[in-house]
C-alpha positions in Angstrom: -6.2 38.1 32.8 -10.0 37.6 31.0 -9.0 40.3 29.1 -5.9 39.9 28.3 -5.9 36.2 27.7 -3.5 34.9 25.2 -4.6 33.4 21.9 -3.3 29.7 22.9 -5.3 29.4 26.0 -9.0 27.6 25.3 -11.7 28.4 27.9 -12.2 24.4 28.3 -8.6 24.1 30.0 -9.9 26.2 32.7 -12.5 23.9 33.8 -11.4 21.0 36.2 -14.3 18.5 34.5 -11.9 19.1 31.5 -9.1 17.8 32.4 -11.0 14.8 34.5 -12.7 13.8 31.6 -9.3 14.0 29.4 -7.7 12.4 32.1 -10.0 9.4 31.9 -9.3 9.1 28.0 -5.7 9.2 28.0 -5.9 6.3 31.0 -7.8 4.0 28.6 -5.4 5.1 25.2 -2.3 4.3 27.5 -1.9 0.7 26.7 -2.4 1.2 22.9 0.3 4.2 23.7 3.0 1.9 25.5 2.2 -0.4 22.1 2.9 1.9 19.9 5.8 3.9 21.6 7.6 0.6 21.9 7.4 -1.4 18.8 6.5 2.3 16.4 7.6 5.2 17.8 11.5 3.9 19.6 12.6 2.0 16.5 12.1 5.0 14.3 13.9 7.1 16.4 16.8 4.3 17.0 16.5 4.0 13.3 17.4 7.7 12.4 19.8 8.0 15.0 21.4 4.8 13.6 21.7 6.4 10.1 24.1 9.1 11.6 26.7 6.8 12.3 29.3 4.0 11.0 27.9 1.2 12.1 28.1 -2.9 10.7 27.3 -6.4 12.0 31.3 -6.7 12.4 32.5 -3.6 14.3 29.5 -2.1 16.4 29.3 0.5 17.7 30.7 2.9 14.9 31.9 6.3 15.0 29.3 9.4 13.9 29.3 10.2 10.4 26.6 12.8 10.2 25.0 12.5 6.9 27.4 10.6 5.5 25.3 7.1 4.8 22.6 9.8 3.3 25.3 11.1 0.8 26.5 7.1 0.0 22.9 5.9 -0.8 21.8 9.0 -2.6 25.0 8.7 -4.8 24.5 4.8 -5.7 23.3 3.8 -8.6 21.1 1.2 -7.1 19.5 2.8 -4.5 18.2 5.1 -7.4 17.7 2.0 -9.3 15.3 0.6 -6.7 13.3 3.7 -6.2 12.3 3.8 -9.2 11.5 0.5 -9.2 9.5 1.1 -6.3 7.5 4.1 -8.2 6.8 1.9 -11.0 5.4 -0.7 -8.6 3.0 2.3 -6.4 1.8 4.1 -10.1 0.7 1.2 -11.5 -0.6 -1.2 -9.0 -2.0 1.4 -6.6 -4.5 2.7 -9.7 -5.3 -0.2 -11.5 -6.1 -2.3 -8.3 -8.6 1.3 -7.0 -9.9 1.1 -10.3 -11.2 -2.6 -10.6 -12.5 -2.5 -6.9 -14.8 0.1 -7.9 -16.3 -2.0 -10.9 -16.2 -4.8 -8.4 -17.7 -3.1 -6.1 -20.4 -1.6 -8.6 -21.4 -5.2 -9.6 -21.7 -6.5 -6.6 -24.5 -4.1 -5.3 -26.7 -4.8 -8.4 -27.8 -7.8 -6.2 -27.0 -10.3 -8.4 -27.6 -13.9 -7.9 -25.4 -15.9 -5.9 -24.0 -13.1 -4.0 -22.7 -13.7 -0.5 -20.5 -16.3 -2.5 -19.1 -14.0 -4.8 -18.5 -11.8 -1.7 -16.7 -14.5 0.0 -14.6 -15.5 -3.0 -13.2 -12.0 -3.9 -12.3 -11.7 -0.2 -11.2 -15.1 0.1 -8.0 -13.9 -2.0 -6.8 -11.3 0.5 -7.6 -13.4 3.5 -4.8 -16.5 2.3 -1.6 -16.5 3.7 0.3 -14.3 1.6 3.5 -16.3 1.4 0.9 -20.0 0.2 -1.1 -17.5 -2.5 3.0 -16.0 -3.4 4.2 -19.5 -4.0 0.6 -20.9 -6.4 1.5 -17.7 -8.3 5.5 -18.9 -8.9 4.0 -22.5 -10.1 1.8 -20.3 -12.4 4.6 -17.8 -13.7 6.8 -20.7 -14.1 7.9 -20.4 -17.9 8.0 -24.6 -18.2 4.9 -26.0 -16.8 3.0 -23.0 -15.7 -0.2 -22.3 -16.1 0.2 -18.8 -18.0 1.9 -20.0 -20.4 -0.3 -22.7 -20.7 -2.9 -20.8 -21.7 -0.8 -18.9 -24.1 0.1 -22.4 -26.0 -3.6 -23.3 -26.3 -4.1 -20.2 -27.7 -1.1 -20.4 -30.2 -3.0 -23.5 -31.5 -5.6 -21.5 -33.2 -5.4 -20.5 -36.8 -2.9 -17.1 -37.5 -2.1 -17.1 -34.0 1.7 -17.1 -32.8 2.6 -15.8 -28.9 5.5 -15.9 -27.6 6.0 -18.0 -24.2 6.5 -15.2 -21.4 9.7 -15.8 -19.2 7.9 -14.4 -16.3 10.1 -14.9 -13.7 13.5 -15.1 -15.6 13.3 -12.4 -18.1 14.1 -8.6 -16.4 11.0 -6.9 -18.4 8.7 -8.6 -17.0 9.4 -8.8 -13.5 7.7 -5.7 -11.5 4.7 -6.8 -14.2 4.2 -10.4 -12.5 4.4 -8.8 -8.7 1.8 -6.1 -10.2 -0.6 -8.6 -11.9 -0.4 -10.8 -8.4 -0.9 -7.7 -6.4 -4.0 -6.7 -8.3 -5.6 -10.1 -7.9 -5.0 -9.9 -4.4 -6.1 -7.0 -3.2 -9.0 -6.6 -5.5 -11.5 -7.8 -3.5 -10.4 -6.5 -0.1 -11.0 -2.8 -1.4 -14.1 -3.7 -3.3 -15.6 -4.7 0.0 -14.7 -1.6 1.8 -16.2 0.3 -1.3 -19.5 -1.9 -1.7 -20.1 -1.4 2.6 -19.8 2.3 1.8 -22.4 2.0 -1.8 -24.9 -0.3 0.8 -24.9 2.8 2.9 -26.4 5.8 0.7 -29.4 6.8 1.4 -31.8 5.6 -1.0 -33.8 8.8 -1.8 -30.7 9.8 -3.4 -31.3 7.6 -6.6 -35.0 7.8 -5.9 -34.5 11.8 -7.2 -32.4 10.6 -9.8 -34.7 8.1 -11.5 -37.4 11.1 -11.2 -35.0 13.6 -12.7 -34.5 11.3 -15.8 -30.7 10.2 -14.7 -29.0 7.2 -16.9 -27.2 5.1 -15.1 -24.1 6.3 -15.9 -25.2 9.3 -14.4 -26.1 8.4 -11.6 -22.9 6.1 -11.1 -20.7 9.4 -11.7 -22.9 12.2 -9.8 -24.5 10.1 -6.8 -22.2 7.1 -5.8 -18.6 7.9 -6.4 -19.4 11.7 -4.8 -20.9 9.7 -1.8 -17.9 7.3 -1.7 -15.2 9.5 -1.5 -14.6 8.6 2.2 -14.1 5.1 1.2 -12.6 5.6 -1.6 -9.8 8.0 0.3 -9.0 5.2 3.1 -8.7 2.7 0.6 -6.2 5.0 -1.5 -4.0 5.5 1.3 -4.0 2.1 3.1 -3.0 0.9 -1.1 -0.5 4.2 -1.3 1.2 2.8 1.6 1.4 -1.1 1.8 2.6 -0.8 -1.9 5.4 1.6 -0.6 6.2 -1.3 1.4 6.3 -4.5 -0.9 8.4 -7.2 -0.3 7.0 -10.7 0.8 5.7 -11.1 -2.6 9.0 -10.3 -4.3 11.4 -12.8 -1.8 9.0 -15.7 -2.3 8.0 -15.0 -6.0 11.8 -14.8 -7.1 13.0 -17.5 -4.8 14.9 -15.1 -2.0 16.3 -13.0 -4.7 15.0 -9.7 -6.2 14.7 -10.7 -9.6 16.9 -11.7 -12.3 19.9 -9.0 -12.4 18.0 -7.3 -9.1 15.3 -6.4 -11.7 12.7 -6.0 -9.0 14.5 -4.7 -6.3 11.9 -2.2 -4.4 13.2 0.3 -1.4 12.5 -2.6 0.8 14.5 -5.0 -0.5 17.3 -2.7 -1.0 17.2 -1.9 2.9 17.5 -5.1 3.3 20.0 -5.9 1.0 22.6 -3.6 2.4 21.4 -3.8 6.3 21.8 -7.9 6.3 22.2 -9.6 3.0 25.3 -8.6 1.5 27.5 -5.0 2.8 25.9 -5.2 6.3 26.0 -2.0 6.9 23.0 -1.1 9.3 23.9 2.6 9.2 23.6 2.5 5.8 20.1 0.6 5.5 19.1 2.5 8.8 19.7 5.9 6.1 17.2 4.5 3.2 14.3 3.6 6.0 14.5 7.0 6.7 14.3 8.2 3.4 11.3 5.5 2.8 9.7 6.8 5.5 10.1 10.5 4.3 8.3 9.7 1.1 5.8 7.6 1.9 4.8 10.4 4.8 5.1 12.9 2.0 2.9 11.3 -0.4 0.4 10.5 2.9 0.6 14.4 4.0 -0.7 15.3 0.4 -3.4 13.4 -0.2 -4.2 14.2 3.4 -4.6 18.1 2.4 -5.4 17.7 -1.2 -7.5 15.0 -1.7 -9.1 15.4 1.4 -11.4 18.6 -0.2 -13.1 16.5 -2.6 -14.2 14.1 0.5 -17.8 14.6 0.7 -18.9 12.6 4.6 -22.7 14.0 4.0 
């Protein structure tokens, strides 16, 4: 057998301690297991096997379909409509909001003055209740009395100056723009403390070298830190990549339980919801588009997992 041993059997399985010690470690994960087979695991699978049949509010159970709810949402126009709404929503927000947190991030460990409270109040942003910080941000997008366009009067007062009052929340363009602006202000300062914990924790001979070496700055910004922070900086892509996938408390309490004026908002989210409970009520239907959400989102996760994951330096 020892020497003919096949390629899938590891010399550690053949030791009882093994399996104890394995044993032990599966005893302690089985709660968290139970969790997550119960509330993560079963409703995906009810989900998918949901989307293979007929099935409403008014006549459950329906007959099987196959993919038939796959060929009605990939054929309407506003299931189409909302995924691009959703992209729009991801390539914008996800970058912008990465890209600020690192210049947040980069100011904050100059050791300025004052700084446990400027800690405290970029955090303090992300740790509000989403739906109190949704609702200041409709009183300030309000095209009547906000504060935006506040501003945007007091600045039409100056001399060859003339801006147009934005209709924020009532004009289609500008929509997915007000959920991104509010979406970068939120989660700013979450990710810029995940990034500044991983700057505090770089050797310091590193830009001892550097300063030796005759490095700018600059330099030292680009070749040192952001090499250094690529572990953070990969969590904090995919944790973004993926809550942005999922957006959708910010646009039912921004546009007042609606998704925007003529559904000019509408993400994949809303759409599942939509079709699954506000309107057609077909659960086979919305059960179809989760899947398909959950298809890209662990398609986009699966690449940056193999691609990105070669420019991660963890030493």
């Amino acid at each position: 057998m020892n020497a003919r041993r096949r390629w899938w059997i590891r010399d550690e399985w053949r030791n009882p301690a093994y399996w104890r010690e394995s044993g032990a470690a599966y005893l302690y994960l089985l709660p968290s297991l139970v969790i997550l087979g119960i509330f993560v695991f079963y409703p995906f699978f009810s989900a998918f096997r949901l989307s293979l049949y007929r099935w409403d509010l008014l006549r459950p159970p329906g007959a099987y379909i196959g993919l038939g709810n796959y060929e009605y949402i990939f054929g309407h126009r506003y299931f189409w409509r909302a995924l691009w709404h959703t992209f729009y929503y991801v390539g914008i927000n996800v970058p912008v909001t990465l890209f600020l947190a690192i210049l947040v991030a980069s100011l904050l460990n100059k050791g300025l003055r004052f700084l446990s409270f400027a800690r405290t109040s970029y955090f303090l942003a992300y740790v509000s209740p989403l739906v109190a910080v949704t609702m200041v941000w409709r009183w300030m997008y309000n095209a009547d009395y906000g504060l935006l366009n506040y501003f945007i009067s007091v600045v039409n007062r100056l001399p060859f100056v003339n801006i147009n009052i934005v209709e924020w929340l009532r004009d289609p363009a500008y929509a997915i723009p007000a959920v991104i602006i509010m979406s970068v202000w939120r989660y700013v300062g979450y990710q810029a403390i995940i990034l500044l914990a991983g700057m505090q924790s770089i050797e310091q001979q590193y830009y001892d070298a550097a300063k030796v070496d005759g490095a700018s700055g600059f330099q030292v910004w680009r070749k040192i830190t952001i090499p250094l922070l690529t572990p953070q900086l990969f969590f904090v892509f995919i944790i973004s990549l993926i809550g942005s996938f999922k957006v959708f408390t910010e646009i039912h309490v921004l546009f007042g339980g609606t998704s925007g004026p003529l559904k000019s908002a509408e993400t994949l989210v809303y759409y599942i919801l939509r079709i699954g409970r506000l309107e057609t009520q077909h659960l086979g239907r919305a059960a179809a588009a989760s899947v398909v959400l959950f298809g890209i989102i662990f398609a986009f996760t699966l690449f940056q997992l193999i691609v990105t994951q070669r420019r991660v330096h963890y030493q």
